[in-house]
N, CA, C and O atoms as a Maestro MAE file, in Angstrom:
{
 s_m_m2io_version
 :::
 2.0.0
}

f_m_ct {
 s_m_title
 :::
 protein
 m_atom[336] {
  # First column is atom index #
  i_m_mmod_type
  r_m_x_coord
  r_m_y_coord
  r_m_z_coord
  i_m_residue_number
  s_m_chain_name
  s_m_pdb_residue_name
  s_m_pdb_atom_name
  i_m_atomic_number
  :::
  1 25 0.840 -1.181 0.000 1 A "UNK " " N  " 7
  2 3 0.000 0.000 0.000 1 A "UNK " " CA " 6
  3 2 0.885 1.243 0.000 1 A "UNK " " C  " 6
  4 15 1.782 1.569 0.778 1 A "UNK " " O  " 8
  5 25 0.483 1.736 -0.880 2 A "UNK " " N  " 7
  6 3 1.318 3.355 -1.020 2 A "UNK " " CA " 6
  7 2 1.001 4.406 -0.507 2 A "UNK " " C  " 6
  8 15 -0.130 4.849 -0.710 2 A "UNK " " O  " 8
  9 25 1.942 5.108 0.322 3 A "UNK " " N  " 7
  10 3 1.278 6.120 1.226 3 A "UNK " " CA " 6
  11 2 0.654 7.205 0.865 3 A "UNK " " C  " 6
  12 15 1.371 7.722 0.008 3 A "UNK " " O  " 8
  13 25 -0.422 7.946 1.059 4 A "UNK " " N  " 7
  14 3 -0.678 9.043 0.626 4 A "UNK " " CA " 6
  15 2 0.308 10.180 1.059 4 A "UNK " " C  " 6
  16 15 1.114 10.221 1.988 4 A "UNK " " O  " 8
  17 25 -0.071 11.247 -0.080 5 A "UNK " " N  " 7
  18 3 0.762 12.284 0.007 5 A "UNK " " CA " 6
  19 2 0.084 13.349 1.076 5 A "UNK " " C  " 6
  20 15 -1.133 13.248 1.230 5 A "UNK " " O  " 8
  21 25 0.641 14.147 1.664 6 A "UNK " " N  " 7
  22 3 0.794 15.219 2.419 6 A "UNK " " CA " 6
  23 2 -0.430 16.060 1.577 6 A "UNK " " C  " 6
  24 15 -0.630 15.983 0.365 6 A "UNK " " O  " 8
  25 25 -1.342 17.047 2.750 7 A "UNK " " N  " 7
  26 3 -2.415 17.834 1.523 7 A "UNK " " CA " 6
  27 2 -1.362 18.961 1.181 7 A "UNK " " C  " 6
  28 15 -0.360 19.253 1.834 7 A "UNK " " O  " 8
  29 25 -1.919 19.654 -0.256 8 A "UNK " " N  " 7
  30 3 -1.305 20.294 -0.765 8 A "UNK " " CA " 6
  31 2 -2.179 22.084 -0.688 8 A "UNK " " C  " 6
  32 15 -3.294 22.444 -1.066 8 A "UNK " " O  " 8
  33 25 -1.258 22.691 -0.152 9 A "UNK " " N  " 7
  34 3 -1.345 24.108 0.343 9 A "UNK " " CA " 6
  35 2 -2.605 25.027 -1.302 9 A "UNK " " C  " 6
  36 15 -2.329 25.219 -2.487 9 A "UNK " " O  " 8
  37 25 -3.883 25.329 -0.492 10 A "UNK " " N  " 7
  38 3 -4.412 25.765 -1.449 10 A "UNK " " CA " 6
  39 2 -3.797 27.012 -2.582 10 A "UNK " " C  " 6
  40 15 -4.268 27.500 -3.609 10 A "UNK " " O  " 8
  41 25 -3.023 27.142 -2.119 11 A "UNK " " N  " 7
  42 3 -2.124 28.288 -2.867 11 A "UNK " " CA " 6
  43 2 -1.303 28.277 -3.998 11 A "UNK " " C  " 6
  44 15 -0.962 29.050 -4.894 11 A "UNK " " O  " 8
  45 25 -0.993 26.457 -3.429 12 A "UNK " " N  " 7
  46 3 -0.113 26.171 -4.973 12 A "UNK " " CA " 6
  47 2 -0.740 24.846 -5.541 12 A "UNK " " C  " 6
  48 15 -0.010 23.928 -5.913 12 A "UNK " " O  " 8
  49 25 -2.255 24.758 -5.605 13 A "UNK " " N  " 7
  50 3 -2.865 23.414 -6.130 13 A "UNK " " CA " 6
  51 2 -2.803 23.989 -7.669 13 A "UNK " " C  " 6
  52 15 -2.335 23.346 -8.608 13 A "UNK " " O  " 8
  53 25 -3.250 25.060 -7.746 14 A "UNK " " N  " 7
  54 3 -3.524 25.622 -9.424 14 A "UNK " " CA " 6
  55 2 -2.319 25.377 -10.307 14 A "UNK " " C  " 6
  56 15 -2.233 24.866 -11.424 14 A "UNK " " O  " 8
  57 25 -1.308 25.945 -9.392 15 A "UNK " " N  " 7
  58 3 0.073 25.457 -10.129 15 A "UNK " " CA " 6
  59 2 0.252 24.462 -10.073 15 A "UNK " " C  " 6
  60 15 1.060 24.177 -10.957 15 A "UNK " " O  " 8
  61 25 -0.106 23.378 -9.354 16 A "UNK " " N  " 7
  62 3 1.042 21.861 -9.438 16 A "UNK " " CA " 6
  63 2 0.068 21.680 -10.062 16 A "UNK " " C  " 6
  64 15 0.451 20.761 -10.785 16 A "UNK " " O  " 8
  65 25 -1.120 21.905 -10.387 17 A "UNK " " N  " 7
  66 3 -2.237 20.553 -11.402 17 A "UNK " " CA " 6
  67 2 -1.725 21.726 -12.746 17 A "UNK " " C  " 6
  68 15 -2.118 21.265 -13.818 17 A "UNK " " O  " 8
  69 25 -1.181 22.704 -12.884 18 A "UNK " " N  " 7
  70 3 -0.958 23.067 -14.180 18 A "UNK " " CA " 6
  71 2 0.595 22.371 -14.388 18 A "UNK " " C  " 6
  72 15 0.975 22.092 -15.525 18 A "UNK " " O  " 8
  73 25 1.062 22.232 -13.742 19 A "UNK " " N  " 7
  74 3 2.488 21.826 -14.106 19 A "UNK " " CA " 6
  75 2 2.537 20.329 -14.152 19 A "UNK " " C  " 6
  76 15 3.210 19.849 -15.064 19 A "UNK " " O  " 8
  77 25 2.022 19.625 -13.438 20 A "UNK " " N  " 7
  78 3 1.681 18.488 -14.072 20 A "UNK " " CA " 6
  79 2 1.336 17.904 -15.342 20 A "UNK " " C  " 6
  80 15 1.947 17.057 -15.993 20 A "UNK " " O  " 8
  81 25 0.056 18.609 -15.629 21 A "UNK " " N  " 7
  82 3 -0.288 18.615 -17.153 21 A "UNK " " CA " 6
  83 2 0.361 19.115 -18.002 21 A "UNK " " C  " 6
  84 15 0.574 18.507 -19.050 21 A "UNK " " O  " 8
  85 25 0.833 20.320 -17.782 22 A "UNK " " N  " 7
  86 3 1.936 20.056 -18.963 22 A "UNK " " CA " 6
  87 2 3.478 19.852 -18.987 22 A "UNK " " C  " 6
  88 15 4.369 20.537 -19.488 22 A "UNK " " O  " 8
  89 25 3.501 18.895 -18.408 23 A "UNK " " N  " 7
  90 3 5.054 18.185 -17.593 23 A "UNK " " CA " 6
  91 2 4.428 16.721 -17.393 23 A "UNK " " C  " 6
  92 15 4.141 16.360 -16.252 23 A "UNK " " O  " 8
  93 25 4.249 16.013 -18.313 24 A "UNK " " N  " 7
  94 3 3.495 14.704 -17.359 24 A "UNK " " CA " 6
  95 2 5.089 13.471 -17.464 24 A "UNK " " C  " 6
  96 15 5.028 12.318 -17.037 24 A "UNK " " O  " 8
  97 25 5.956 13.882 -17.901 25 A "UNK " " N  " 7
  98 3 7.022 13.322 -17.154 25 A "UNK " " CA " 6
  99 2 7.272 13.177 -15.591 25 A "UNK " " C  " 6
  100 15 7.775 12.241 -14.970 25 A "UNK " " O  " 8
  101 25 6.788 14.335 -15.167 26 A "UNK " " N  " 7
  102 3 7.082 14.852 -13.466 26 A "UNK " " CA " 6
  103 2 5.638 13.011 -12.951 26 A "UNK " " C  " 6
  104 15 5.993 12.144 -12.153 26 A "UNK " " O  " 8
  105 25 4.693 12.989 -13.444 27 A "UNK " " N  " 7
  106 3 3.935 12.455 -12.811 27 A "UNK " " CA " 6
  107 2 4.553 10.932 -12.860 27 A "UNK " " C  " 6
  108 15 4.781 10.057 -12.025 27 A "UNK " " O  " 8
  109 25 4.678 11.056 -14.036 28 A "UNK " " N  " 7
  110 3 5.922 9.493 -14.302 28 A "UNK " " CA " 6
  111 2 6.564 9.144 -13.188 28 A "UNK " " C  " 6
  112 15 6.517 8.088 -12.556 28 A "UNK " " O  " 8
  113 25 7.217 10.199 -12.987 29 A "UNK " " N  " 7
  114 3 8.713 9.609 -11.732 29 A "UNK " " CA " 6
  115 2 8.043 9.894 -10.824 29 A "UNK " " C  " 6
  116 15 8.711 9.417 -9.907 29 A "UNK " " O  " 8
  117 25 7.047 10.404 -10.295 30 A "UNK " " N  " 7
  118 3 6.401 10.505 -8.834 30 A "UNK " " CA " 6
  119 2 6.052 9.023 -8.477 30 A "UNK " " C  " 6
  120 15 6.348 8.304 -7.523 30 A "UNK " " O  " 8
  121 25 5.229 8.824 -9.729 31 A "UNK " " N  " 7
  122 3 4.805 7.189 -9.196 31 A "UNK " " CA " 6
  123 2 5.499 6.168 -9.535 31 A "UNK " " C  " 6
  124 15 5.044 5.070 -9.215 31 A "UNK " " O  " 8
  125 25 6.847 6.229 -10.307 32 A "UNK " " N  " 7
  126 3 7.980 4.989 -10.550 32 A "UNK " " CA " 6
  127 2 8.273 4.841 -9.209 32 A "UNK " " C  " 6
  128 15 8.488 5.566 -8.238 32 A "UNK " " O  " 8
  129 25 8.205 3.539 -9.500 33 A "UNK " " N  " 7
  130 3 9.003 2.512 -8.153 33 A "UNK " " CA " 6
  131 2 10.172 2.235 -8.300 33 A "UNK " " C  " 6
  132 15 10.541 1.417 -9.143 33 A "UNK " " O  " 8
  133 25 11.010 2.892 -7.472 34 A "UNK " " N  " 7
  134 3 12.839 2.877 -7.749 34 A "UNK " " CA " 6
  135 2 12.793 0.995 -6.710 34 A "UNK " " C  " 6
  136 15 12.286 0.929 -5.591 34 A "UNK " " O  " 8
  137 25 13.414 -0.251 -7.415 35 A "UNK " " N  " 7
  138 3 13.825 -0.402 -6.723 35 A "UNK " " CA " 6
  139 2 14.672 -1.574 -5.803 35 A "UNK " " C  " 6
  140 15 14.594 -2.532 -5.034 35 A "UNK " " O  " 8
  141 25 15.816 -0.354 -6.805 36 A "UNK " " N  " 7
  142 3 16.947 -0.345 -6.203 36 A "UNK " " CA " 6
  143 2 17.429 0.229 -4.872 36 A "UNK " " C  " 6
  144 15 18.188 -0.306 -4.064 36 A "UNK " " O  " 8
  145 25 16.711 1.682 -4.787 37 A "UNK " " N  " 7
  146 3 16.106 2.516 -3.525 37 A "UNK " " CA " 6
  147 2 15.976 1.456 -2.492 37 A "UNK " " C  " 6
  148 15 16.679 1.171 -1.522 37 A "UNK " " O  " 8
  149 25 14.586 0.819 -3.100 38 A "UNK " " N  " 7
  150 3 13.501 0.202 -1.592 38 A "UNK " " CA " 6
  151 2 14.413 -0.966 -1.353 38 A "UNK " " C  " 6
  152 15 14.148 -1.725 -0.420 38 A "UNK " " O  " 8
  153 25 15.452 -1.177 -2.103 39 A "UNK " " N  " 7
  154 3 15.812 -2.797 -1.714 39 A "UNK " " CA " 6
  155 2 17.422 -1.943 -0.371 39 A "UNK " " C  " 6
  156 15 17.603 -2.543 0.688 39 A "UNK " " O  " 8
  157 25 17.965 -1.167 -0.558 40 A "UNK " " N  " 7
  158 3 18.393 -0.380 0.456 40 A "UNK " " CA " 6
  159 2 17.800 0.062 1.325 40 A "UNK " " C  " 6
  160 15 18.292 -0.083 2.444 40 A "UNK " " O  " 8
  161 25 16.658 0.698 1.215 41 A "UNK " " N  " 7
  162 3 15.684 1.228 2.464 41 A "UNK " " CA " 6
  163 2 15.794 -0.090 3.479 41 A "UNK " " C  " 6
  164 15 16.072 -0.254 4.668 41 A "UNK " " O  " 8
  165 25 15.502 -0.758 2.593 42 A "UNK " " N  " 7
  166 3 14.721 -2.212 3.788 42 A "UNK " " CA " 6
  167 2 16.047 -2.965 4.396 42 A "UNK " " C  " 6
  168 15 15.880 -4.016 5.015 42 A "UNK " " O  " 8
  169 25 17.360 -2.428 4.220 43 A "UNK " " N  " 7
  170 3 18.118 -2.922 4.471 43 A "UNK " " CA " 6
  171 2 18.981 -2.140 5.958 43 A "UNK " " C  " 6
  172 15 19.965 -2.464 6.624 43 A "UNK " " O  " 8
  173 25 18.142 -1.150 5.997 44 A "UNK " " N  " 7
  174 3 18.530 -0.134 6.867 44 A "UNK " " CA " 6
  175 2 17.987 -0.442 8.523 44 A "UNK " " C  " 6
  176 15 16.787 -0.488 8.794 44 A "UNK " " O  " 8
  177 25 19.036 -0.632 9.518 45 A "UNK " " N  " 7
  178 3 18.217 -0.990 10.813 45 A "UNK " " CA " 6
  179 2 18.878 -0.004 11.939 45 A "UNK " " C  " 6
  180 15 20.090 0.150 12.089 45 A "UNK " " O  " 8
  181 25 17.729 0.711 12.791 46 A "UNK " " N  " 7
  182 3 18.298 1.465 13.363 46 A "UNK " " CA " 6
  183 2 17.430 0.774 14.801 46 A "UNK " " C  " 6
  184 15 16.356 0.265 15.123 46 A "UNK " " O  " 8
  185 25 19.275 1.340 15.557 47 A "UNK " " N  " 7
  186 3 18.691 0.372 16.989 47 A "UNK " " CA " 6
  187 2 19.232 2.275 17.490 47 A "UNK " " C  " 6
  188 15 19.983 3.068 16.923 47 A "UNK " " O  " 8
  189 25 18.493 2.370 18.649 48 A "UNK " " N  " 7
  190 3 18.469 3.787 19.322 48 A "UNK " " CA " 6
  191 2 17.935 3.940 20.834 48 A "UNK " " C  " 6
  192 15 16.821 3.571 21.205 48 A "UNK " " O  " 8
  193 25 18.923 4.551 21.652 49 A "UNK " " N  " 7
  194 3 18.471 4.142 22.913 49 A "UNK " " CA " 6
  195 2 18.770 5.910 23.404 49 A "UNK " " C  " 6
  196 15 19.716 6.636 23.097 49 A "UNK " " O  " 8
  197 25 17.808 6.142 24.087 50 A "UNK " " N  " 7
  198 3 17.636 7.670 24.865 50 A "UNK " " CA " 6
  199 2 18.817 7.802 25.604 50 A "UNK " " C  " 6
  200 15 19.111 6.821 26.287 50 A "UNK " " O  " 8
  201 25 19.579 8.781 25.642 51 A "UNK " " N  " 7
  202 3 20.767 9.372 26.119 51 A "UNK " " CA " 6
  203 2 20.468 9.502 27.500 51 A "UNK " " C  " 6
  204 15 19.393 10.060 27.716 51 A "UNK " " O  " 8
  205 25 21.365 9.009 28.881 52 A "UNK " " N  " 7
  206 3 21.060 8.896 30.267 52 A "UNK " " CA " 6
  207 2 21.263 10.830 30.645 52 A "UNK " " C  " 6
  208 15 22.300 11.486 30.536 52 A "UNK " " O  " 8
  209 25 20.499 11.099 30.891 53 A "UNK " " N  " 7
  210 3 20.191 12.267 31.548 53 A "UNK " " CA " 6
  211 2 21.682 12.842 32.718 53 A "UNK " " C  " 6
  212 15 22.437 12.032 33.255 53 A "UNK " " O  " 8
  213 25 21.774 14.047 32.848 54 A "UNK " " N  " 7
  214 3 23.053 14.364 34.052 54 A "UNK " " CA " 6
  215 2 22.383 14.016 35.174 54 A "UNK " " C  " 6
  216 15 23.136 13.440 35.959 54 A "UNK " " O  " 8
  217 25 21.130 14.145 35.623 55 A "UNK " " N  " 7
  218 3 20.268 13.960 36.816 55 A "UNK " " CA " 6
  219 2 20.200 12.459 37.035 55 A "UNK " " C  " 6
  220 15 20.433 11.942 38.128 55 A "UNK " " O  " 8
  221 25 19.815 11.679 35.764 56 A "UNK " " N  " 7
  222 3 19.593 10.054 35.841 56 A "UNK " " CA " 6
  223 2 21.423 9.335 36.792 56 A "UNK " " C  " 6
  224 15 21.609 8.246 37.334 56 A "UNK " " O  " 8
  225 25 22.506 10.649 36.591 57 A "UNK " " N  " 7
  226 3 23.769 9.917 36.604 57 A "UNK " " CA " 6
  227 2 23.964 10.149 38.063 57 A "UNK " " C  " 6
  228 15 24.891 9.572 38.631 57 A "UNK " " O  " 8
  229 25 23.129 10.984 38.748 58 A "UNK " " N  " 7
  230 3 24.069 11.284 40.094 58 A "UNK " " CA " 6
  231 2 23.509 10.432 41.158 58 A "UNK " " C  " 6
  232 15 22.472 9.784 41.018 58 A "UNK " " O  " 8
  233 25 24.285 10.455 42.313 59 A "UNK " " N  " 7
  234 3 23.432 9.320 42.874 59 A "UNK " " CA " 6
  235 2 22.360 9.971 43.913 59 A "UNK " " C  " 6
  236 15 21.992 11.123 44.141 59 A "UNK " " O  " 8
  237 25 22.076 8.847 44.370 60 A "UNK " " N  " 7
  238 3 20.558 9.737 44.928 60 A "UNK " " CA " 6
  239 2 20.605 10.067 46.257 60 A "UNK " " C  " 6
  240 15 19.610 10.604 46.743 60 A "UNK " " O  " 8
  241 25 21.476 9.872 46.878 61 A "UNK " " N  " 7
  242 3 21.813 10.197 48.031 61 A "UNK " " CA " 6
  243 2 22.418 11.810 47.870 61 A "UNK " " C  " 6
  244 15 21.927 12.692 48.573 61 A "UNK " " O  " 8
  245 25 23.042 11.987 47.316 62 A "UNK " " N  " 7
  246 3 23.408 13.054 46.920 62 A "UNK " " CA " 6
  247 2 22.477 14.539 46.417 62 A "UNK " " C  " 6
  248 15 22.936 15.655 46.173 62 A "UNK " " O  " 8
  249 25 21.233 14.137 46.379 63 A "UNK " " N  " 7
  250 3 20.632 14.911 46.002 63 A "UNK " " CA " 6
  251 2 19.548 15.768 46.729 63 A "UNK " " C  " 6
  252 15 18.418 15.314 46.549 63 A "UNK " " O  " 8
  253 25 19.592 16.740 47.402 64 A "UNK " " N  " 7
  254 3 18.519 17.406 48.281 64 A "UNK " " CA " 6
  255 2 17.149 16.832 48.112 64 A "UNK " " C  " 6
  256 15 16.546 16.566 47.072 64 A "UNK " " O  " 8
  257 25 16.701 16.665 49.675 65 A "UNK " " N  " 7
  258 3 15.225 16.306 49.751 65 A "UNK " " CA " 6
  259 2 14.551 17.974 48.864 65 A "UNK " " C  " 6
  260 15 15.174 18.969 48.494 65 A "UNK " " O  " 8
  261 25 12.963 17.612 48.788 66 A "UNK " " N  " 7
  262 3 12.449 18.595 48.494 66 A "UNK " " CA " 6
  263 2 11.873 18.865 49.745 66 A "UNK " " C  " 6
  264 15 11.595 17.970 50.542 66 A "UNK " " O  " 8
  265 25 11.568 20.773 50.078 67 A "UNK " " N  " 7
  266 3 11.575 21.296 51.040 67 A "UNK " " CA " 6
  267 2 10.098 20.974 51.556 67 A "UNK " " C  " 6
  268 15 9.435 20.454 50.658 67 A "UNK " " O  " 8
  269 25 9.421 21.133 52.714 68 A "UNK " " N  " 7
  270 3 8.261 21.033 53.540 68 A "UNK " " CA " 6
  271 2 7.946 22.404 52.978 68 A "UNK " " C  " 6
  272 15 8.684 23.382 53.095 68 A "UNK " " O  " 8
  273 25 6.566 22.375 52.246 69 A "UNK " " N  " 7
  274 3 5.617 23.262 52.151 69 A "UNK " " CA " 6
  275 2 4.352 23.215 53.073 69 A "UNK " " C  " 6
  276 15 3.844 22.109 52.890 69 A "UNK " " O  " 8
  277 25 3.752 23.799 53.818 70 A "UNK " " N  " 7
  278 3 2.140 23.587 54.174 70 A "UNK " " CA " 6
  279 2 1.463 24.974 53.916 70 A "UNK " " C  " 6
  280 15 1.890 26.128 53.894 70 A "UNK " " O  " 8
  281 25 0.692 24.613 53.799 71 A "UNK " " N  " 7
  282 3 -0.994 25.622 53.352 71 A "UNK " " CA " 6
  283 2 -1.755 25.433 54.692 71 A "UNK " " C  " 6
  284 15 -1.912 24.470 55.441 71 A "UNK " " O  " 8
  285 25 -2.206 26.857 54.703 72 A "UNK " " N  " 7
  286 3 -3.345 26.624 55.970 72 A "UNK " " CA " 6
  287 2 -4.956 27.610 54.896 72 A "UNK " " C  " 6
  288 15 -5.144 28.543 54.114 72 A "UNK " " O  " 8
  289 25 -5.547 26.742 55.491 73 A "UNK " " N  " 7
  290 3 -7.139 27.412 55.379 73 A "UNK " " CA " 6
  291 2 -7.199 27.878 56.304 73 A "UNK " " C  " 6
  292 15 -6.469 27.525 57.230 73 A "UNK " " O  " 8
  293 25 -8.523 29.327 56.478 74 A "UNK " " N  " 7
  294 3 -8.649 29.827 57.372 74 A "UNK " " CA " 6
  295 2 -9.230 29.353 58.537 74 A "UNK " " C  " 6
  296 15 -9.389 30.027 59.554 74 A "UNK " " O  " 8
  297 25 -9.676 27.719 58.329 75 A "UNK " " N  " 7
  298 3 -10.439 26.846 59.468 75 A "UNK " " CA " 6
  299 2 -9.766 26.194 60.226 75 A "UNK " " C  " 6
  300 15 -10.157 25.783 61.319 75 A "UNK " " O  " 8
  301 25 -7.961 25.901 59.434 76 A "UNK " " N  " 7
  302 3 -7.036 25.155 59.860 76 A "UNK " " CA " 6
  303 2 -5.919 25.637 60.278 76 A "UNK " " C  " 6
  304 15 -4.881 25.013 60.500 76 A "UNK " " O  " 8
  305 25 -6.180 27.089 60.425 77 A "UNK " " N  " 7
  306 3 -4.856 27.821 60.519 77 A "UNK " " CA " 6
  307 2 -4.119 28.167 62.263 77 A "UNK " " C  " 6
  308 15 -4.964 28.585 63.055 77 A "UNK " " O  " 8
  309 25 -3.238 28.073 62.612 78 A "UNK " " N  " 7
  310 3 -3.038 27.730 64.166 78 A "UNK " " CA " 6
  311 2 -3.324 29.012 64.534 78 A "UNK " " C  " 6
  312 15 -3.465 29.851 63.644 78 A "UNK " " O  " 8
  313 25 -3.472 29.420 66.061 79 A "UNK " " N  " 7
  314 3 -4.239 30.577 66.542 79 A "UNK " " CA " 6
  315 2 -3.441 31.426 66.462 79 A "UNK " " C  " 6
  316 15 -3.887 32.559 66.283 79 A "UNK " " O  " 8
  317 25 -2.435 31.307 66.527 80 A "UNK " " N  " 7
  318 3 -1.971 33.018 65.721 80 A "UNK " " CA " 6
  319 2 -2.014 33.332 64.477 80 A "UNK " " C  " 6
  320 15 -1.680 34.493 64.237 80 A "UNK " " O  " 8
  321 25 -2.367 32.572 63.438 81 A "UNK " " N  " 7
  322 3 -2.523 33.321 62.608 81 A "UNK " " CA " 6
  323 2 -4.046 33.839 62.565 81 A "UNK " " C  " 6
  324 15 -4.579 34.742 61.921 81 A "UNK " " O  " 8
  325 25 -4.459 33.060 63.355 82 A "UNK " " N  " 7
  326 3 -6.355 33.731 63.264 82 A "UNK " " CA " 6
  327 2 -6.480 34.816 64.263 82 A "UNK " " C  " 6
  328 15 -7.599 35.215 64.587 82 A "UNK " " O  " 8
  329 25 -5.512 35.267 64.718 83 A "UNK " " N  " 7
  330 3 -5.836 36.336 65.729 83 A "UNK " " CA " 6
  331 2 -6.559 36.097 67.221 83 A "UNK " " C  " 6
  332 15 -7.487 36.718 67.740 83 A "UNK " " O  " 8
  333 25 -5.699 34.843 67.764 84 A "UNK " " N  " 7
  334 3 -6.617 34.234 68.740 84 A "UNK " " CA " 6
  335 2 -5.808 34.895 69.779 84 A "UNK " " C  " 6
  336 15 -6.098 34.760 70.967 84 A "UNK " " O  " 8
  :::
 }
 m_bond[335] {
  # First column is bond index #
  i_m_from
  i_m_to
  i_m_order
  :::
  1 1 2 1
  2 2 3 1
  3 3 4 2
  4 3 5 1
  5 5 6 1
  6 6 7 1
  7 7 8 2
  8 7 9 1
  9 9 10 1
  10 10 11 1
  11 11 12 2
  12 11 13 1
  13 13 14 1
  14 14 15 1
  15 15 16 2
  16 15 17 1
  17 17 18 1
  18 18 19 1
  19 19 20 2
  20 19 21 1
  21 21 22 1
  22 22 23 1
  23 23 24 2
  24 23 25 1
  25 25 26 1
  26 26 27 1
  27 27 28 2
  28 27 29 1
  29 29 30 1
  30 30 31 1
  31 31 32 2
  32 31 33 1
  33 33 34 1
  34 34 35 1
  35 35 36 2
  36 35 37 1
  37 37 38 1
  38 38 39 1
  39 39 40 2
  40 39 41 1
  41 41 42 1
  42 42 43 1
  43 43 44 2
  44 43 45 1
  45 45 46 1
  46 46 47 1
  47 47 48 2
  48 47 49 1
  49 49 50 1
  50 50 51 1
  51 51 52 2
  52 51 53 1
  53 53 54 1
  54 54 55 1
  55 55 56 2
  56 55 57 1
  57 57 58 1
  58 58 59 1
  59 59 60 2
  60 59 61 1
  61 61 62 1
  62 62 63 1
  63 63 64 2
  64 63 65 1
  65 65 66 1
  66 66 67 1
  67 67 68 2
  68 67 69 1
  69 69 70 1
  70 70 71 1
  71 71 72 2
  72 71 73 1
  73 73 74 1
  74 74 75 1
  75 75 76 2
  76 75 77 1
  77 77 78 1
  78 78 79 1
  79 79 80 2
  80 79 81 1
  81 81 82 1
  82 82 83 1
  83 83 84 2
  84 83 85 1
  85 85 86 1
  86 86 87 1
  87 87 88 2
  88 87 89 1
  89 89 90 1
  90 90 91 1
  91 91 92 2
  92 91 93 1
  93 93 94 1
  94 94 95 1
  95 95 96 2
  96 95 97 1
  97 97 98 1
  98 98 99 1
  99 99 100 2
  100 99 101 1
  101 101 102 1
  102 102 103 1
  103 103 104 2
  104 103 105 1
  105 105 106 1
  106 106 107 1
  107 107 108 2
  108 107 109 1
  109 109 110 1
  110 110 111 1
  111 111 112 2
  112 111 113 1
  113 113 114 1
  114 114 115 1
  115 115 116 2
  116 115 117 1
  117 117 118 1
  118 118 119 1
  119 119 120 2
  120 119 121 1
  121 121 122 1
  122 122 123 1
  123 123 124 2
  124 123 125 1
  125 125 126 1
  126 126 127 1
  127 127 128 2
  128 127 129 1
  129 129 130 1
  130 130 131 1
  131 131 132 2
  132 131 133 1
  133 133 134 1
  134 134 135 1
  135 135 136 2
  136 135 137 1
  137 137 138 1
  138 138 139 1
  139 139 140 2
  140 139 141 1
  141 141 142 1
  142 142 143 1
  143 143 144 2
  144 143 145 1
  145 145 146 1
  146 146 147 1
  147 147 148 2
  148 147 149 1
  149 149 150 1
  150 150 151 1
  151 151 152 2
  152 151 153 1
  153 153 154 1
  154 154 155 1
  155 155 156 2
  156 155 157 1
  157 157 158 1
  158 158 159 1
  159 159 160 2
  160 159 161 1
  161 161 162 1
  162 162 163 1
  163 163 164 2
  164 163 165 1
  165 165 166 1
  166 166 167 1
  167 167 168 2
  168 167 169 1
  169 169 170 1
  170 170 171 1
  171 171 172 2
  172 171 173 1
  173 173 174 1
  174 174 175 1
  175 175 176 2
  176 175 177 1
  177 177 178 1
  178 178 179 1
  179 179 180 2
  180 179 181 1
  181 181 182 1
  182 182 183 1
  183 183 184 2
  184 183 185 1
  185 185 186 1
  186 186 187 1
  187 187 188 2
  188 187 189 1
  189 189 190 1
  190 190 191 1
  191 191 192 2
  192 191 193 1
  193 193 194 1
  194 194 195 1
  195 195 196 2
  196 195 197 1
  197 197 198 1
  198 198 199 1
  199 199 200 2
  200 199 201 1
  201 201 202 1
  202 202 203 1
  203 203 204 2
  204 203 205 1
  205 205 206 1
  206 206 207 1
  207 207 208 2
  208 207 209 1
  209 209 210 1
  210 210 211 1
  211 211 212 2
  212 211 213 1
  213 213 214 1
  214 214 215 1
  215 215 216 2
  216 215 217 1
  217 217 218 1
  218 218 219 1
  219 219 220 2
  220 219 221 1
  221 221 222 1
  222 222 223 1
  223 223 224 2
  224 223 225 1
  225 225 226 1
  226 226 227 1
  227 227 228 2
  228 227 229 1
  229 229 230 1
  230 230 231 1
  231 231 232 2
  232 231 233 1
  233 233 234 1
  234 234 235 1
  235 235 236 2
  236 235 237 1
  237 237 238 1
  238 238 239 1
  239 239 240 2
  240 239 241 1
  241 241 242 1
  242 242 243 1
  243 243 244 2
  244 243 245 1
  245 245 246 1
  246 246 247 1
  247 247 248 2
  248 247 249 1
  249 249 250 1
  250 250 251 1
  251 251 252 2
  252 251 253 1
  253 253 254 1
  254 254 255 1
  255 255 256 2
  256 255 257 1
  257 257 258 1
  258 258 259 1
  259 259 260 2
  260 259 261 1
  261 261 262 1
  262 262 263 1
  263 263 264 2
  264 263 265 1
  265 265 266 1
  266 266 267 1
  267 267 268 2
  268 267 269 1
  269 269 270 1
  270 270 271 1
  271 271 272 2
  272 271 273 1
  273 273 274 1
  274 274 275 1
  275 275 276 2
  276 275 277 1
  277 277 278 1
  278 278 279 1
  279 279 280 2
  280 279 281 1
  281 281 282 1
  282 282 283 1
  283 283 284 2
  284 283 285 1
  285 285 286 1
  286 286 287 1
  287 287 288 2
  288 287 289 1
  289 289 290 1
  290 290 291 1
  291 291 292 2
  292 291 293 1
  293 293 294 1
  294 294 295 1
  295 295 296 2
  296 295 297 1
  297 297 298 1
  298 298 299 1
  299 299 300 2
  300 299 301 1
  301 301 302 1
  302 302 303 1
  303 303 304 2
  304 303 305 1
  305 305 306 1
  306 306 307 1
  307 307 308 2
  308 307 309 1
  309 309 310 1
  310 310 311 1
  311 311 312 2
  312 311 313 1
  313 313 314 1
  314 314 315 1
  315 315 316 2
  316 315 317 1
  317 317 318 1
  318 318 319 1
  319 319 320 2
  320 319 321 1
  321 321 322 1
  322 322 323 1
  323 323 324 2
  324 323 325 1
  325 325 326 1
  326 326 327 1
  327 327 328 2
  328 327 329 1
  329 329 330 1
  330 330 331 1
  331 331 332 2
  332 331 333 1
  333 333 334 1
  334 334 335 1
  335 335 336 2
  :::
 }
}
């Protein structure tokens, strides 16, 4: 199955369907099947592994806790801040 093409920008449809038609060589080689190409493509194997991070490398002991935040509501808030 052959992939469809990408849509084509309303701006330049007038031109590529005019240049097509009168260029119908261009349409030739769009749809020739190179292949000599595909028999290289398929020969191509890519193995790829995500690069370890500076953070992933340090150890973890080494690394500051995160600090104690708290929030108070005004129902939960200790008596000085409510003006007791």
């Amino acid at each position: 199955m052959k992939p469809s093409p990408a849509p084509r920008h309303p701006s330049t449809k007038n031109l590529l369907r005019e240049q097509m038609s009168s260029h119908p060589e261009i349409k030739r080689e769009i749809d020739r099947k190179d292949d000599k190409l595909l028999s290289l493509l398929k020969d191509v194997y890519v193995d790829s592994q995500d690069p370890v991070s500076s953070l992933q490398g340090k150890d973890a002991a080494t690394r500051q806790k995160p600090k104690e935040f708290r929030t108070y509501s005004l129902f939960s808030a200790p008596s000085f801040v409510q003006g007791a």
